[in-house]
C-alpha positions as CSV (number, residue, x, y, z in Angstrom):
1,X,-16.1,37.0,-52.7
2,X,-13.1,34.8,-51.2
3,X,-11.1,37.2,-49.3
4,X,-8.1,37.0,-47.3
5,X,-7.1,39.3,-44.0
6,X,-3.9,39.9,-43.1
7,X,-3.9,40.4,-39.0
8,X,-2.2,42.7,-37.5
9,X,1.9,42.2,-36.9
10,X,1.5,42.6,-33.2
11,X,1.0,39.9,-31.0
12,X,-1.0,36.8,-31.8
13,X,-4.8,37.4,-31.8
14,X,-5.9,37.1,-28.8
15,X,-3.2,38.2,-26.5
16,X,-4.3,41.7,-26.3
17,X,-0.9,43.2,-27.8
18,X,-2.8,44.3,-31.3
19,X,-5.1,46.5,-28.9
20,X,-8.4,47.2,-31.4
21,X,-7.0,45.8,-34.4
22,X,-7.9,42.5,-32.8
23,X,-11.5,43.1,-32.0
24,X,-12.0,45.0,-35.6
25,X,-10.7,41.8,-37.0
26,X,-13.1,39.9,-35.9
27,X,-15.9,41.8,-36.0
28,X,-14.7,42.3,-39.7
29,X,-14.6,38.2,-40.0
30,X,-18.3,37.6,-38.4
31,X,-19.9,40.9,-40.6
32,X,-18.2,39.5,-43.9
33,X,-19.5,35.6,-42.8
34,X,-22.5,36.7,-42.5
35,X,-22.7,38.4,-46.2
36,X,-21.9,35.0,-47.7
37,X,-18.3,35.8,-48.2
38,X,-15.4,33.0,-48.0
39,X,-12.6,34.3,-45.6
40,X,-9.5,33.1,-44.7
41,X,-7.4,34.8,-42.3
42,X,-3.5,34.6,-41.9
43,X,-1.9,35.9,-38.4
44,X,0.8,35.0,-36.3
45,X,1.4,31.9,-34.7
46,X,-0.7,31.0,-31.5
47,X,-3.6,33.0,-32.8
48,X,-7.3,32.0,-31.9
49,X,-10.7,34.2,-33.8
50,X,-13.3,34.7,-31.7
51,X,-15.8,32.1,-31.4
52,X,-18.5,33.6,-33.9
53,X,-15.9,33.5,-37.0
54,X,-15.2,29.3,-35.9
55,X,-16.4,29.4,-40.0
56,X,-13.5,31.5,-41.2
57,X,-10.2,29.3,-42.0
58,X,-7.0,30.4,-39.9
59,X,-3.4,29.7,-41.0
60,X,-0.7,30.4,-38.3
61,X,2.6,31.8,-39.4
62,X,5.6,32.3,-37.5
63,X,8.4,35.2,-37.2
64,X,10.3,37.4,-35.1
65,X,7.8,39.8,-33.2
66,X,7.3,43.6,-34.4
67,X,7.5,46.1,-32.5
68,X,4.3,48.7,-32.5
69,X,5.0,52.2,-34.3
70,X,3.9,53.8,-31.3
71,X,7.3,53.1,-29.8
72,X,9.5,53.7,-32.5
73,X,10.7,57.1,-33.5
74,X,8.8,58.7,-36.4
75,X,12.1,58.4,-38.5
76,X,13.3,54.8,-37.6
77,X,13.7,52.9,-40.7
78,X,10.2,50.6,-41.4
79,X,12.4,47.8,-43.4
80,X,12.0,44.3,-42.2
81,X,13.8,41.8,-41.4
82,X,13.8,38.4,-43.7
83,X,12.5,36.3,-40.8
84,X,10.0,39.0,-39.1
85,X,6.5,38.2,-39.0
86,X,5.7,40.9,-40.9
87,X,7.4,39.2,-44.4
88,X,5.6,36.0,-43.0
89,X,2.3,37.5,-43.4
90,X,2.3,38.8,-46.6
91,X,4.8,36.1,-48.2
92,X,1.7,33.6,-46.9
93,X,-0.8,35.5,-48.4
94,X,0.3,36.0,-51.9
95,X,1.3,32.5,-51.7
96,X,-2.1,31.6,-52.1
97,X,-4.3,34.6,-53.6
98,X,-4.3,33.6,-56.6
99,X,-7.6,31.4,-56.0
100,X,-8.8,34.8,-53.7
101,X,-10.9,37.7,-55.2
102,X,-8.8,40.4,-52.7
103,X,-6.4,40.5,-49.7
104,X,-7.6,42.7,-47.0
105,X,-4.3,44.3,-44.9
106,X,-5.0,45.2,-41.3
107,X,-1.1,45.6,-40.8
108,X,0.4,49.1,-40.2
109,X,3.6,48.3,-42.2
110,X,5.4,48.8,-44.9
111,X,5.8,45.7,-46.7
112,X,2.6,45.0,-47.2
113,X,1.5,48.4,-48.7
114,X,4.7,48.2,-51.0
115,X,3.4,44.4,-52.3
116,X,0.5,46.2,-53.7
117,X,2.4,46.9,-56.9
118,X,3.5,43.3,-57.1
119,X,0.2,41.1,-56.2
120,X,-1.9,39.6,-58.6
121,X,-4.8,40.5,-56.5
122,X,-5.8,43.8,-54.9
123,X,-4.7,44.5,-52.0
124,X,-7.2,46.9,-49.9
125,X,-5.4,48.5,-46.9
126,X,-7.5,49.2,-44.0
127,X,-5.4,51.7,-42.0
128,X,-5.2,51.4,-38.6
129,X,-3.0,54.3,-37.2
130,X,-2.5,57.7,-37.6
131,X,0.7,58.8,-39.4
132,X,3.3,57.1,-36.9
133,X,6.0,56.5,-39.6
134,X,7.8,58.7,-42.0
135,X,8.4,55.9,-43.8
136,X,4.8,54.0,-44.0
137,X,3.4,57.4,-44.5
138,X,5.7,58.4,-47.4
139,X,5.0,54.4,-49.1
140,X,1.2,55.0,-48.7
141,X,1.1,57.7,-50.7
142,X,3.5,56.5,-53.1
143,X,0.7,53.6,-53.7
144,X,-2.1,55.9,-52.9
145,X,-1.0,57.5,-56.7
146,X,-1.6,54.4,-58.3
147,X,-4.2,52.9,-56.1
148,X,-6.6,55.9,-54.4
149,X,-9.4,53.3,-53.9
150,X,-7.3,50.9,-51.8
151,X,-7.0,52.3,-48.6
152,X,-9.6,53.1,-46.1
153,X,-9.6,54.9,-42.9
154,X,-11.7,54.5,-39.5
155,X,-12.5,58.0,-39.2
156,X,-12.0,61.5,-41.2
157,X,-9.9,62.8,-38.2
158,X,-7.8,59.5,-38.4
159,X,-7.7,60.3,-42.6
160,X,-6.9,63.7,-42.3
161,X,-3.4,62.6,-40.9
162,X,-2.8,62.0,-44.6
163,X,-3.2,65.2,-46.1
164,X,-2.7,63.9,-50.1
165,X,-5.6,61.5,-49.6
166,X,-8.6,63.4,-51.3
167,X,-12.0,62.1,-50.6
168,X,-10.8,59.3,-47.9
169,X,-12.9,56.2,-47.7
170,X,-14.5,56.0,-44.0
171,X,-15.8,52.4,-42.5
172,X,-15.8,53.4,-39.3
173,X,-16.0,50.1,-37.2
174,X,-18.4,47.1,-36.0
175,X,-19.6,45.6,-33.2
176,X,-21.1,42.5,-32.9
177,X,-24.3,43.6,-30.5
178,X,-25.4,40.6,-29.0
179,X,-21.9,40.3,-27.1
180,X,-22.6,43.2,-25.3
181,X,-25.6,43.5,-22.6
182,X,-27.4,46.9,-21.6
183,X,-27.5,47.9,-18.2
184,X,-29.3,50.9,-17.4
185,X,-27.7,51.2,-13.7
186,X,-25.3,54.3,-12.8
187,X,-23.7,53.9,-9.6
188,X,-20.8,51.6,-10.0
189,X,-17.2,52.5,-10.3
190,X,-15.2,54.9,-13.0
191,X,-13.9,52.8,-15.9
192,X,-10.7,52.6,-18.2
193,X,-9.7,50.3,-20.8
194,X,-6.8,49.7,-23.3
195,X,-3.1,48.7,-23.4
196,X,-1.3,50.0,-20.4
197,X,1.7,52.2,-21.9
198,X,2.2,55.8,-21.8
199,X,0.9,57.2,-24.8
200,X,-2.8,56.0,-23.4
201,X,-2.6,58.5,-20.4
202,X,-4.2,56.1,-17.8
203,X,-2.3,58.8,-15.1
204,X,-4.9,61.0,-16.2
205,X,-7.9,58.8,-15.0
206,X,-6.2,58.0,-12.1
207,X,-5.9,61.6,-11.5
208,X,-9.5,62.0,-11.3
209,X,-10.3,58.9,-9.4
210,X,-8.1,60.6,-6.7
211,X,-10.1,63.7,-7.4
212,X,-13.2,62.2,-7.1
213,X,-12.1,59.4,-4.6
214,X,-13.8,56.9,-6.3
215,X,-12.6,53.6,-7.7
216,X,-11.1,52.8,-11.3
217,X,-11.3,49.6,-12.7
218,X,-9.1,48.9,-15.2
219,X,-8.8,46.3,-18.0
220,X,-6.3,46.2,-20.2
221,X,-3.0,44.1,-21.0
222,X,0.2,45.6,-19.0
223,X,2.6,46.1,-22.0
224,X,4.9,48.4,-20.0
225,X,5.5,47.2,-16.4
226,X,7.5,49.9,-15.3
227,X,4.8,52.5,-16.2
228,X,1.8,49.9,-14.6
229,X,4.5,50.4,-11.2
230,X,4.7,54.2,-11.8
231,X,0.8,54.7,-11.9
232,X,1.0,52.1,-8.4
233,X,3.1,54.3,-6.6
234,X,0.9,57.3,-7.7
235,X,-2.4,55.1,-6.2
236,X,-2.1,56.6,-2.6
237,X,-5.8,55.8,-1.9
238,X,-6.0,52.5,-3.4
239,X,-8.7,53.1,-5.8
240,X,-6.8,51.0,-8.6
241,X,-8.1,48.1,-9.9
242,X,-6.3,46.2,-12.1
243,X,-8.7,43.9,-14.2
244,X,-6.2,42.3,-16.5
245,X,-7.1,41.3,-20.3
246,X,-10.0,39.7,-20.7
247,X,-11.6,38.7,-23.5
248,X,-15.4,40.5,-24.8
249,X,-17.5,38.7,-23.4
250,X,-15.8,39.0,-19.6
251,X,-15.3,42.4,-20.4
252,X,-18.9,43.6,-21.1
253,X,-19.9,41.6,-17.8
254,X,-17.9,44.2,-15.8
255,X,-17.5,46.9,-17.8
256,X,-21.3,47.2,-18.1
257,X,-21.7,48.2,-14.3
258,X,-19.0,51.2,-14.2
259,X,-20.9,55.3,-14.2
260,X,-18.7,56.0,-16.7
261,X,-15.8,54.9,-19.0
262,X,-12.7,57.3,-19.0
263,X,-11.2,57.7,-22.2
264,X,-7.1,59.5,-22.2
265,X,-5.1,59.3,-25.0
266,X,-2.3,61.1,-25.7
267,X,-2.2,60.4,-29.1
268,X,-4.5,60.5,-31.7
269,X,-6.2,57.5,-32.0
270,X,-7.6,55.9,-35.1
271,X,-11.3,55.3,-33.7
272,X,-11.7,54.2,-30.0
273,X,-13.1,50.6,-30.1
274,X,-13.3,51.0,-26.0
275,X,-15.2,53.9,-26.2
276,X,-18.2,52.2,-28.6
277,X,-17.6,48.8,-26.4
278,X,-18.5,50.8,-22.8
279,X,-21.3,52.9,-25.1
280,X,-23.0,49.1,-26.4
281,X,-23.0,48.3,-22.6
282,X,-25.0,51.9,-22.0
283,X,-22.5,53.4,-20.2
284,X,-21.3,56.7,-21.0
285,X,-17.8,58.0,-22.0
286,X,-16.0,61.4,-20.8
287,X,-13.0,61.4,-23.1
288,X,-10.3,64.3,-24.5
289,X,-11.6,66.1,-27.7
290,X,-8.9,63.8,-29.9
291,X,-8.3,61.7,-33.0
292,X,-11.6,58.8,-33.3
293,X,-13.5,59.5,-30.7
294,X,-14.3,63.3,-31.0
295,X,-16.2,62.1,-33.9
296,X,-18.2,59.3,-31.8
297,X,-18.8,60.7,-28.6
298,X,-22.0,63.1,-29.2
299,X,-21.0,66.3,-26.4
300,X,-24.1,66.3,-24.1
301,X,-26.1,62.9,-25.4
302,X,-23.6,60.1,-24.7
303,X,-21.1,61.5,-22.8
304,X,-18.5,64.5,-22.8
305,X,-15.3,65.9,-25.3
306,X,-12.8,67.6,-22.8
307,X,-9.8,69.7,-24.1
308,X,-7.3,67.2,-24.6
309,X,-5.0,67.0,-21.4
310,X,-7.6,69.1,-19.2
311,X,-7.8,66.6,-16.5
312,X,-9.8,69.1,-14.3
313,X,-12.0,69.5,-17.1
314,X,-12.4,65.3,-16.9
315,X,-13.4,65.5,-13.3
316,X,-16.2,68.8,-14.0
317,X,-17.6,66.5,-16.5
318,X,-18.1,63.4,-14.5
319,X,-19.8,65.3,-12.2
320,X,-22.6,65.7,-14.4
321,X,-22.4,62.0,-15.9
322,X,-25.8,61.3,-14.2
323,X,-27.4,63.3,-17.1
324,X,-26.3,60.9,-19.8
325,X,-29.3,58.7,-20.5
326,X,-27.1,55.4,-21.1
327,X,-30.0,54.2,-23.3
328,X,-28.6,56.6,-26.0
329,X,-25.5,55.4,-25.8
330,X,-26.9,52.0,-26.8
331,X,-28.8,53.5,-29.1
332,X,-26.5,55.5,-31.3
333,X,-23.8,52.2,-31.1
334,X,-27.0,50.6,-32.7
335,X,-27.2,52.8,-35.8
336,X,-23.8,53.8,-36.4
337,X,-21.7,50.7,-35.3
338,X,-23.1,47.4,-35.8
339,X,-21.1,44.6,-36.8
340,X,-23.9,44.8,-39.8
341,X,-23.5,48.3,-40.8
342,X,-19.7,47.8,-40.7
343,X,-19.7,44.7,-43.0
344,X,-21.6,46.5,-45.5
345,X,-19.1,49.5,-45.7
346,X,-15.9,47.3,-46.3
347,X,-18.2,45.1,-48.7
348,X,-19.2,48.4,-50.8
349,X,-15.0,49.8,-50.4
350,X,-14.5,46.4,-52.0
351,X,-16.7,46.0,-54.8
352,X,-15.3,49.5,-55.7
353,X,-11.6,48.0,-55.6
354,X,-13.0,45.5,-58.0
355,X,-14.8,47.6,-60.0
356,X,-12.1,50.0,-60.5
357,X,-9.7,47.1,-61.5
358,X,-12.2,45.8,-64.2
359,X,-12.0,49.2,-66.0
């Protein structure tokens, strides 16, 4: 197939704004390579794949940044402005579909799903939130009546947000293995990764660093200073460790030596990219009970599910990390979340697209 992905709306890839949507991208790019598919992949201007997709073709487009619907009240109007990158992307992409089997949207936003109805080609939506938008919600299942095999979800929890989708298609997400080394040691330092902003609850794991008095690494990019200050001021011992962004491959080489990864939420996230990247590395993942990765995380075997906000519960848990065996966390990242296996369940959601539309 020729295929075309729409990036996400935040940030350029690569600067750590789109959180996982970046690394699902890619991983997407390299899995779908690898099948003998053409891809061609349209993001925002200043954005770089990852090495392994240097195959795939990138077009740059620019417009005004968008803001992520995690910051934006639930009822705040999802229309676009003319020059927002969010028109750009979609604009560029039916531009040129029409030599394209499908367009692939990885973009949480409204124009997009609403262009379904007007594109020549499919459009398959691979969602990447929860329901964070009246709005977007209401205009997926306005397409969702017309088009019920166009949208796909990371994980049933993440689907269920939805309540009119019926049957949802799951794809989960892939990694691509090789980037990430086992290490089989246990006594380094606590871990946390993702965006530092509020709704990620890094307070939480800092919390049980100062319980535990032990250090926390942290990787991430800082998107809201004055919180990243807040948590400082909180860091009486100095256990915190800011790592910055860095890219996978820096990121396994460190992340790989922590005794466990600390997972906080406070929202309900689609899948939990961090928690399968620190499980590929071996190490295991004490996280709250909510949204992706209650589904991943098997209670007991690679790690622990904790009531969501029960940060005592966090630190009861690590205490008993030492009887993870990290080589099941490898293990199950191996059968469940391969770059591979992930490639083969978009490629199976998209023949069905296809399929459906030659009816």
């Amino acid at each position: 197939m020729r295929i075309i992905i729409i990036s996400t709306s935040i940030g350029y890839l690569g600067s750590g704004k789109g959180g996982g949507v970046e690394l699902t991208l890619n991983s997407l790019v390299f899995g779908l390579l690898n099948k003998g598919h053409y891809v061609k992949v349209i993001a925002p201007d200043q954005s770089q794949l990852s090495e392994i997709c240097n195959s795939a073709e990138l077009i740059c487009v620019k417009g005004r940044e968008q803001t992520s619907w995690q910051h934006l009240d639930y009822y705040a109007s999802a229309e676009t402005s003319q020059d927002s990158i969010v028109n750009a992307l979609i604009d560029k992409a039916l531009s040129i579909s029409n030599n394209y089997d499908l367009i692939i949207n990885l973009s949480y936003d409204l124009q997009p799903i609403a262009r379904t109805f007007v594109s020549e080609v499919p459009i398959a939506h691979l969602i990447s939130m929860g329901n964070e938008s009246y709005s977007i919600r209401n205009e997926i299942e306005r397409v969702y009546s017309k088009f019920p095999n166009n949208f796909a979800f990371h994980t049933g929890i993440q689907a269920s947000d939805f309540p009119f989708i019926e049957n949802p298609i799951i794809v989960g997400n892939g990694f691509q293995l090789d980037n990430y080394t086992f290490c089989d040691e246990s006594d380094g330092p606590l871990g946390w990764v993702g965006r530092v902003s509020p709704e990620k609850g890094l307070e939480d794991a800092l919390y049980v660093a100062n319980e535990l008095q032990e250090k926390l690494n942290v990787w991430g990019y800082i998107e809201d200073e004055k919180y990243a200050l807040k948590l400082e001021n909180l860091d009486s011992g100095g256990l915190l460790s800011w790592r910055g962004f860095l890219k996978t491959s820096r990121l396994q080489e460190e992340l790989c030596h922590c005794r466990a990864l600390i997972n906080t939420p406070k929202w309900n996230e689609a899948y939990g990219n961090v928690v399968v990247e620190a499980m590929a590395c071996g190490v295991p993942v004490v996280a709250y009970r909510r949204g992706g990765p209650s589904e991943i995380i098997n209670h007991g075997l690679t790690g622990f599910l904790v009531d969501p906000d029960n940060k005592d519960e966090l630190v009861k848990y690590l205490k008993k990390i030492n009887l993870i065996d990290r080589k099941q966390c490898r293990s199950w990242v191996e059968n469940n979340a391969s770059s591979n296996i992930f490639a083969d369940k978009i490629e199976n959601w998209l023949q069905k697209i296809i399929a459906n539309l030659n009816n």
